[in-house]
C-alpha positions in Angstrom: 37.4 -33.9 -74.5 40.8 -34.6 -75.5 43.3 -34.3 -72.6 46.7 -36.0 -72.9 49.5 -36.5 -69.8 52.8 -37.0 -69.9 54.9 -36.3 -66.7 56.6 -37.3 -63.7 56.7 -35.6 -60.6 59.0 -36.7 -57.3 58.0 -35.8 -53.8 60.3 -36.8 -50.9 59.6 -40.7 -51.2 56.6 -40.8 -53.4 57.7 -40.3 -57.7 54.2 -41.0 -59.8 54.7 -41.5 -63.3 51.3 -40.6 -65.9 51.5 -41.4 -69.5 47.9 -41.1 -70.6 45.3 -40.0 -73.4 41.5 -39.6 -72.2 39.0 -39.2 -74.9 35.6 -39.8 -73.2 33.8 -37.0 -71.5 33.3 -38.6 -68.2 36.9 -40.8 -67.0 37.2 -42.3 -63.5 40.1 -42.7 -61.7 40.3 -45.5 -58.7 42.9 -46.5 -56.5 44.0 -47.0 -52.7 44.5 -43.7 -50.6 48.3 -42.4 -51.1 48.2 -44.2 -55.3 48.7 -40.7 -56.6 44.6 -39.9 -57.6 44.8 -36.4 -56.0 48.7 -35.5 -57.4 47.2 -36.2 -61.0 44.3 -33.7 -60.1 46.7 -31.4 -58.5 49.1 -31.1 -61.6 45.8 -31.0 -63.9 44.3 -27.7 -62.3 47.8 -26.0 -61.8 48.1 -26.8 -58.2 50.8 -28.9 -58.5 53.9 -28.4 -61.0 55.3 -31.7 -62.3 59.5 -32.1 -62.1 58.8 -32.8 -66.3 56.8 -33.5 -69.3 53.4 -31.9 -70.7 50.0 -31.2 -70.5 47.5 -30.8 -72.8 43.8 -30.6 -72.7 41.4 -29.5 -76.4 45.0 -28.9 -78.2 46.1 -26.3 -75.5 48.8 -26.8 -73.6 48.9 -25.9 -69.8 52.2 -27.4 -69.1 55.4 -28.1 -70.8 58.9 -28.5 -69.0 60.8 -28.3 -72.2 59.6 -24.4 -72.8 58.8 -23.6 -69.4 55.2 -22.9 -69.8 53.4 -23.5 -66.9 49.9 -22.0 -66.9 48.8 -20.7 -63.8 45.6 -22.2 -62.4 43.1 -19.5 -62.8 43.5 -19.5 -66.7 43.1 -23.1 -67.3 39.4 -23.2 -67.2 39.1 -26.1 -65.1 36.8 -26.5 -61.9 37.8 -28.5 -58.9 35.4 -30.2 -56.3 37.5 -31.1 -53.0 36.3 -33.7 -50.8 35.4 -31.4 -47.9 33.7 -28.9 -50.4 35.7 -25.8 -49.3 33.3 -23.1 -49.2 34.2 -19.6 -48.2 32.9 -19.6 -44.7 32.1 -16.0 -44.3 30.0 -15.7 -47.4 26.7 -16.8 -47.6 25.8 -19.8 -50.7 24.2 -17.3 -53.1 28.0 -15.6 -52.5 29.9 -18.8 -52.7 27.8 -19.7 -56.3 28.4 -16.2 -57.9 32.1 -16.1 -57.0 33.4 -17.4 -59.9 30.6 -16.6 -61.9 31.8 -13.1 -61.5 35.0 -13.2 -62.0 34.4 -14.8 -65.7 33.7 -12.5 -68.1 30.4 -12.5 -69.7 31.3 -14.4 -73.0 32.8 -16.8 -71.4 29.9 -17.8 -69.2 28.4 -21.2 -70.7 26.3 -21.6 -67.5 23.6 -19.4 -65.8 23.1 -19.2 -62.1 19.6 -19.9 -61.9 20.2 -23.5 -64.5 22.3 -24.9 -61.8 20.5 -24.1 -58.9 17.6 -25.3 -60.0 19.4 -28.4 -61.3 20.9 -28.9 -57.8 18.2 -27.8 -56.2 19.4 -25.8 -53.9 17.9 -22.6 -54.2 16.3 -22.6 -50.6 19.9 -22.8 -49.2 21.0 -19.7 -51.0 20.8 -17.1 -47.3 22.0 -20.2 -45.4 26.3 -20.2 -44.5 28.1 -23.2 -45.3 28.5 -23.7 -41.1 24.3 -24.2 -41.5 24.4 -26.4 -44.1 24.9 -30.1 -44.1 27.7 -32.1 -45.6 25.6 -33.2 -48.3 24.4 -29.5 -49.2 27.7 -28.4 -48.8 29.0 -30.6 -51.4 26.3 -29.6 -53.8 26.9 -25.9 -53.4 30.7 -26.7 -53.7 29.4 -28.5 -57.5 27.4 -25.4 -58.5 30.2 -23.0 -57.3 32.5 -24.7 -59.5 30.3 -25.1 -62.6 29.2 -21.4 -62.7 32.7 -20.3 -63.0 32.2 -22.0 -66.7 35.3 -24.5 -66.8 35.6 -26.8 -69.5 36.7 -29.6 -67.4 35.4 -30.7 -63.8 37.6 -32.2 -60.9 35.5 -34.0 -58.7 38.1 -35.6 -55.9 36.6 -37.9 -53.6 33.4 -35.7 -53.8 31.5 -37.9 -51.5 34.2 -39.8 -49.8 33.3 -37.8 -46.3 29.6 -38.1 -46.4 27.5 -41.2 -45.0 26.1 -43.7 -47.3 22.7 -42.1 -47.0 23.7 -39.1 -48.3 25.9 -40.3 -51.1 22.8 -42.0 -52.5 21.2 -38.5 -52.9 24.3 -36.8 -54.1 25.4 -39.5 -56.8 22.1 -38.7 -58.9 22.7 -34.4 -58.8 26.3 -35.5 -60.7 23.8 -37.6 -63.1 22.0 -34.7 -63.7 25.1 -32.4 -64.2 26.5 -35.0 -67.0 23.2 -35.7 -69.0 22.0 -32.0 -68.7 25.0 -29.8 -68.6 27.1 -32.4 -70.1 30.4 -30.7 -68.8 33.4 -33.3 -69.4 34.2 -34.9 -65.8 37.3 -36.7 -64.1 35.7 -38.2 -61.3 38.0 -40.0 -58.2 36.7 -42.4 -55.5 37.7 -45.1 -53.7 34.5 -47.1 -54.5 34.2 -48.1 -58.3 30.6 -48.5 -57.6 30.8 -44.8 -57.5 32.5 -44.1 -61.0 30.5 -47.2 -62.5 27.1 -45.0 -62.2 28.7 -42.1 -64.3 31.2 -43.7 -66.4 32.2 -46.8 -67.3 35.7 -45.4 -68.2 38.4 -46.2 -65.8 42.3 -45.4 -64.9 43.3 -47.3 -62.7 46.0 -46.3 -60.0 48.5 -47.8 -57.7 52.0 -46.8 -56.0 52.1 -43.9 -58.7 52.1 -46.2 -61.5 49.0 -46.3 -63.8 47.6 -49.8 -63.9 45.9 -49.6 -67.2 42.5 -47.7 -68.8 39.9 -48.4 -70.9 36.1 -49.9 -70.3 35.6 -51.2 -67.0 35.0 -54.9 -68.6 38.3 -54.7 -70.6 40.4 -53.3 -67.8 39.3 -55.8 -65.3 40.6 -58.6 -67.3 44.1 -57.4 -66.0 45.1 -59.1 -62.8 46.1 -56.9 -61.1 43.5 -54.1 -62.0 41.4 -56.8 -60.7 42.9 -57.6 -57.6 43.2 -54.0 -56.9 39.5 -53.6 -58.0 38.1 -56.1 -55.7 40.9 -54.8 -52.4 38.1 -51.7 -53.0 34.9 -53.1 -53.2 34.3 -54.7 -57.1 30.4 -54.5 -58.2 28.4 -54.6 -61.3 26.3 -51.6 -61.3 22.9 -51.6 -63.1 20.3 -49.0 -63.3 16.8 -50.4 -62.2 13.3 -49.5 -62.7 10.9 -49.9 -59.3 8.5 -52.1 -60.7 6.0 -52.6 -57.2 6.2 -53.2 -53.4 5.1 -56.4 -51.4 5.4 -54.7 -47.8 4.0 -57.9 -46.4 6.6 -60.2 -47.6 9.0 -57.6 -47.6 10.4 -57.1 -51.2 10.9 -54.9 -53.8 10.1 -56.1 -57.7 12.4 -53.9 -60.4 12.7 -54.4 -63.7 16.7 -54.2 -65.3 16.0 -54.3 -69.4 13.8 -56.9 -70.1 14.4 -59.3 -66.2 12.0 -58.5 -63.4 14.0 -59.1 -60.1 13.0 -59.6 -56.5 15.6 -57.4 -54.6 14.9 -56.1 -50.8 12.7 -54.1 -49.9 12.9 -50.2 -50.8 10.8 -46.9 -50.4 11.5 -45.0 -53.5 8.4 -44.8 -55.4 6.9 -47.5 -57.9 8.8 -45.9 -61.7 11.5 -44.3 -60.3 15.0 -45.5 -61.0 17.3 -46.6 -59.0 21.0 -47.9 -59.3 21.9 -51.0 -57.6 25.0 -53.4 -57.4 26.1 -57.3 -57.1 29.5 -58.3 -56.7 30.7 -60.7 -59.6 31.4 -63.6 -56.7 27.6 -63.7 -55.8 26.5 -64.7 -59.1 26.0 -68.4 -59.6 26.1 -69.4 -63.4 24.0 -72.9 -64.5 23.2 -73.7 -68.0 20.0 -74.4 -67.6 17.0 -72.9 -65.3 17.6 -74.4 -61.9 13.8 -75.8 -60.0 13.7 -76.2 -56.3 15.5 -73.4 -55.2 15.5 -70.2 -52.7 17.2 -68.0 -55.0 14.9 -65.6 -56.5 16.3 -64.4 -59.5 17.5 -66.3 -62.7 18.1 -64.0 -65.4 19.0 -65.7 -68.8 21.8 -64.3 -71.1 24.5 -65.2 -73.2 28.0 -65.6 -72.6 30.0 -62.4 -74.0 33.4 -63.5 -73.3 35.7 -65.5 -70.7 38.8 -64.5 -69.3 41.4 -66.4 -67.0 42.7 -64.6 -64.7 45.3 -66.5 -62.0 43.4 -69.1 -61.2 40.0 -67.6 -61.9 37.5 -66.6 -64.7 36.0 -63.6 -65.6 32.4 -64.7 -67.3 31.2 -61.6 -68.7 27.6 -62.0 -69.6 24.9 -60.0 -71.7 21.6 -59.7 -69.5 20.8 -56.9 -71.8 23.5 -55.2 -70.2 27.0 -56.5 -69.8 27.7 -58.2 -66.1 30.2 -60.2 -64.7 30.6 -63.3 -62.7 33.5 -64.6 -61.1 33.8 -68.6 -60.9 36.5 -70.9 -61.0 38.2 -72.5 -63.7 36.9 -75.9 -63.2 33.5 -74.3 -63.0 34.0 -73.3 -67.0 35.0 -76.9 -67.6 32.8 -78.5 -66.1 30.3 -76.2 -67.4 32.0 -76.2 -71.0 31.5 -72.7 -71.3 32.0 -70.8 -74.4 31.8 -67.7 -75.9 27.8 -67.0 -77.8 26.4 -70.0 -75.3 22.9 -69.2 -73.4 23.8 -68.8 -69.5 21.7 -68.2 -66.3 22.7 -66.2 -63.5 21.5 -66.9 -60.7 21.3 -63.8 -57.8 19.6 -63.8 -54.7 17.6 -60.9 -53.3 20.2 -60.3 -50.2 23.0 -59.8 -53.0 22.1 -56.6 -54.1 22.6 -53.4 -52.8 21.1 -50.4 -53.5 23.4 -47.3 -54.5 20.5 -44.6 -54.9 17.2 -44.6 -54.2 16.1 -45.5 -50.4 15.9 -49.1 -49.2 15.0 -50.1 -45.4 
């Protein structure tokens, strides 16, 4: 996908200002509520016309002030997932899935209708209206509505922002599906980066209408006040996990992340499956050697990737196998005499991890 912004656009009190070139299929956007995450969206699929500038997505543009060209939304070829799903009440979910389906004609169909049901599986919801159907259902009929009416780009706005944290751990891995199987190019908006990092590790970050910065979600936190803004939201590394075995009796959960089998809490999703889970960079204690006589459960040994100050803290970012980071103080690197290509432990206790999908008790 190749998708450049340039544009400003002014509304009563709010002005939002996005110069930007995405070049990875799957980009998320973060930032507090009122940042200008929706406006960007909005301007994107035609709903919202920008006071200047231009937009371009695969060498076609959709906007430009300069000429006047301002395609309307319906020949843009995008899809767009609100956060409330917006079904057509009266119709019933086969009716909501083939409406856009119809209306494109038949060489421009890239999807079929029985692909993405299966893939969401919602084909015994298909008689059911949306008033019978549960906020999770509704928002997975609201994702195979928009990707049978064959866009080349997805919105997904808040997607699962209204939906309890049960839910969103069975939703997030339908939108893993729809990236490694369908592999439709994806702009994906939440509050919680957690949520992008299990999709994407490609950010934009968002504030007051300004873009922050984008790039990697390790380079981009390195900015201080992406990272401030990051952590105002919930900051987390987010690993995917394999459920190794269960110890019901002393109530934990082994999983193996690359190479490292953890002791995390306990969780029912079966023994193989995989799971995504998170640890905020402040709960993981760095020691340059193994520590003995402890409670913590888990010391995973790595090597120091990089360090960066930031105010008066470091960033430690740290290869397990795959790239974490830990948040310490400065005079924890000096004391530590870190440096870049030394061997590091990080230590992590069970309680410090959440799990993102999958079920835990």
């Amino acid at each position: 996908m190749l998708l450049d912004l340039e544009f400003k656009i002014i509304r009563d009190t709010f002005r939002l200002e996005a110069d930007l070139e995405i070049r990875r299929p799957v980009t998320g956007l973060f930032g507090p509520s009122g940042s200008g995450k929706t406006t960007i969206l909005s301007v994107l699929a035609g709903l919202a016309k920008p006071d200047s500038g231009r937009v371009e997505l695969d060498g076609q543009v959709l906007f430009d002030s300069e000429t006047g060209l301002d395609l309307p939304p319906e020949r843009r070829g995008i899809g767009y997932v609100f956060q409330d799903g917006q079904l057509f009440p009266h119709l019933s979910v086969k009716s909501n899935l083939l409406y856009g389906h119809r209306l494109a004609s038949p060489e421009s169909r890239r999807f079929q209708p029985d692909h993405v049901i299966d893939l969401l599986e919602i084909g015994p919801l298909l008689s059911r209206r949306p008033r019978n159907l549960s906020g999770g259902e509704k928002q997975r009929v609201a994702i195979g509505r928009a990707l049978l009416a064959s866009p080349r780009l997805l919105l997904l706005d808040e997607p699962l922002a209204s939906l309890d944290e049960g839910l969103k751990r069975q939703i997030l891995p339908f939108l893993k599906r729809v990236k490694d199987e369908i592999k439709i190019p994806m702009i994906y908006v939440s509050h919680p980066i957690s949520e992008i990092l299990q999709l994407t590790d490609m950010l934009v970050a968002i504030e007051k209408g300004k873009i922050l910065g984008h790039g990697p979600f390790l380079e981009v936190m390195k900015k201080e006040s992406i990272l401030n803004l990051a952590e105002s939201l919930g900051l987390e590394n987010v690993l995917p996990a394999e459920i190794v075995r269960h110890d019901r009796e002393l109530g934990f959960t082994t999983v193996k992340i690359n190479h490292h089998e953890l002791r995390l809490p306990f969780s029912v999703s079966l023994e193989g499956d995989t799971v995504y889970v998170a640890v905020r960079p402040e709960d993981i204690v760095l020691a340059t050697r193994p520590v003995q006589g402890t409670s913590v459960q888990n010391q995973l040994e790595g090597r120091v990737q990089g360090i960066t100050r930031v105010g008066t803290r470091a960033l430690v970012q740290v290869d397990i196998g795959a790239p974490v980071l830990a948040e310490v103080t400065l005079k924890a690197v000096h004391d530590l005499a870190l440096k870049e290509g030394d061997p590091i432990f990080c230590l992590i206790k069970s309680r410090s991890f959440t799990y993102l999908s999958g079920r835990s008790v």
